[in-house]
C-alpha positions, 0 to 999 in steps of 0.5 A, a space after each residue: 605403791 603399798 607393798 604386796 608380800 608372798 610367804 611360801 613355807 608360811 607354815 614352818 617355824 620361821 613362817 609362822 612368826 614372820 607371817 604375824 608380823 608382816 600382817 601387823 606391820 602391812 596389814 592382811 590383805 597385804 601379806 599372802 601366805 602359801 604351803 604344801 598343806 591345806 590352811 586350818 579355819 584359823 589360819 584363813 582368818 588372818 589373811 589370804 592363803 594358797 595351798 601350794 606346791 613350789 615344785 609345781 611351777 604351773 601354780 606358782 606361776 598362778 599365785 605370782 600372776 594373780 597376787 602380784 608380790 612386790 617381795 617375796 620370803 622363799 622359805 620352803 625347805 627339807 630341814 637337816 634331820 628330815 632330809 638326811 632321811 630323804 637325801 633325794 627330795 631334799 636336795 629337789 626340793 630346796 634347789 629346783 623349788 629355789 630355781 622355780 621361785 627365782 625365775 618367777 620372780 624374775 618373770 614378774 619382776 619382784 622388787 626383792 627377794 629373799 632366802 634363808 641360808 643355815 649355819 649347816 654351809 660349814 663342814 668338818 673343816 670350817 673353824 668352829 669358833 667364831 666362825 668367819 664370813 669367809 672361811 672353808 665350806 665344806 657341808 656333809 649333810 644334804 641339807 648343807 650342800 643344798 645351802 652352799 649351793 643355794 648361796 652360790 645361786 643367790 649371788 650368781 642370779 644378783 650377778 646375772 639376772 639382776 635379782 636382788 636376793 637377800 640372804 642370812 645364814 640362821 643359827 639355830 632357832 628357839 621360837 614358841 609359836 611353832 613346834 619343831 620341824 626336823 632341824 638338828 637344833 629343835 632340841 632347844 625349843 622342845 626341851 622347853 614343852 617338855 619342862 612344861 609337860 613333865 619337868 625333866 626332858 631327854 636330849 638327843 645330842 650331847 651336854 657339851 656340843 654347843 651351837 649358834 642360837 637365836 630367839 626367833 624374835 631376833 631372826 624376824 627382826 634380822 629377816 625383815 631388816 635385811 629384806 627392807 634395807 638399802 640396797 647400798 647396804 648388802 655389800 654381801 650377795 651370797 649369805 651374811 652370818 647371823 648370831 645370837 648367843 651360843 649354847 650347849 644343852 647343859 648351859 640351856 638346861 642350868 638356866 631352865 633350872 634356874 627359873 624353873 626348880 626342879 627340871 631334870 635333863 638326860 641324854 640318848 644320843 641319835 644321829 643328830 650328834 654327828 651332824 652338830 658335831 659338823 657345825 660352828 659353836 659361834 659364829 662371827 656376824 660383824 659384816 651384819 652389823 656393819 653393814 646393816 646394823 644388825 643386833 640382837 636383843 636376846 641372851 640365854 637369860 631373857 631368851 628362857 624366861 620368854 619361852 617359859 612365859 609364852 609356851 604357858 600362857 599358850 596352856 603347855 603343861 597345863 
């Protein structure tokens, strides 16, 4: 039986790239895309499309009764920045938009699901270096909160219900195809717009405050992976760290000099600073490997001279 795979947040950073490469690997038809927002003409090109709501669980009930998914991406979420703005919605949106999307899939009997957890679980307390599997949690953010809480329902549905969610807990994500969606680590994708647009670029967090990051490249293979093995290998029910190099703004921007002559950084620190000074600046993923042969192919280097490449040959700057 062919699989038939539901994306709901198809629109977001990680979506947008997921997407591209389950229909490359399943076909068109065989991946259906959903979001809050109307799809532009280009996007119902590439494959099936719903507007939708996950907070509205009579339509979601429609898209699960109509597509049948055999495996379901849940991505539809408030990031950090944008939900510290609107506590209330993004506490709703990512829990009752999570226990709506959960119950579906128990209802239709979804062979697998998953859904992405954030280096936002940790808190104030939490080691910072090399951040355990394991460790004190304590998030001061609502997007944080929501997370940890999420997680506890990814195991406690496993546990229950018999769901078998899947979950890792993203680094901060570098990727070209999307723009920034209100995360406290989008710096590091805009800085390199703006290196394109006008060569110098303004940071909001500080040049020493360093953070997990991951080629988005690397968080699709590490989705798709975790999603696709065995379940023998998930020995983890919650959510597995995930890493791939660890950063400041000024490492990131030496190296943006480096292939680029020229560049220029600043600093005008909002309130973004606080919540990244809350997070870990590495984070120890070897459950991941360990138990599903989880390893990136990215680094600082390779990672630049990709975004360069592709944010230009997609006529940023130009």
């Amino acid at each position: 039986m062919a699989e038939k795979i539901l994306i709901l947040g198809s629109e977001g950073q990680v979506g947008t790239d997921l997407a591209a490469t389950l229909r490359d690997k399943y076909g068109k038809d065989n991946v259906v895309c959903s979001d809050i927002k109307p799809a532009i003409d280009e996007k119902l090109d590439l494959g099936p499309y719903v507007e939708l709501n996950v907070m509205d669980r009579a339509a979601l009930e429609a898209v699960f009764s109509e597509h049948k998914p055999t495996m379901v991406y849940h991505l539809a979420a408030m990031l950090s920045a944008t939900a510290e703005k609107f506590p209330r919605k993004g506490w709703d949106l990512n829990m009752e938009g999570m226990f709506s999307v959960f119950d579906a899939c128990i209802d239709h009997k979804v062979k697998r699901v998953f859904w992405p957890s954030s280096i936002a679980v940790f808190g104030p307390n939490t080691p910072r270096i090399n951040t355990p599997q394991n460790c004190v949690m304590d998030p001061n953010t609502i997007y944080g909160i929501s997370k940890l809480a999420g997680e506890r329902f990814c195991e406690y549905y496993y546990e229950k219900y018999g769901l078998d969610v899947r979950s890792i807990r993203y680094p901060g994500l570098i990727g070209w195809k999307a723009k920034p969606g209100g995360g406290t680590t989008d710096y590091a994708v805009d800085i390199f717009h703006q290196a394109l647009i006008q060569n110098s670029y303004t940071c909001f967090l500080k040049e020493d405050t360093g953070l997990p990051m991951m080629y988005m490249d690397d968080a699709i293979k590490a989705t798709i992976d975790i999603t696709e093995a065995d379940p023998s290998q998930i020995k983890i029910r919650s959510s597995y760290n995930l890493s791939g190099m660890s950063f400041d703004p000024k490492t990131l921007s030496e190296e943006i000099m480096r292939q680029r002559p020229g560049f220029t950084i600043d600093y005008e620190i909002d309130g973004r600073q606080k919540i990244a000074e809350s997070w870990p600046t590495s984070i120890d993923d070897s459950a991941a490997k360990n138990d599903w042969n989880w390893k990136p192919d990215y680094n600082l280097e390779t990672m630049v001279a990709e975004m360069l490449k592709q944010l230009s040959a997609m006529g940023v700057g130009s």
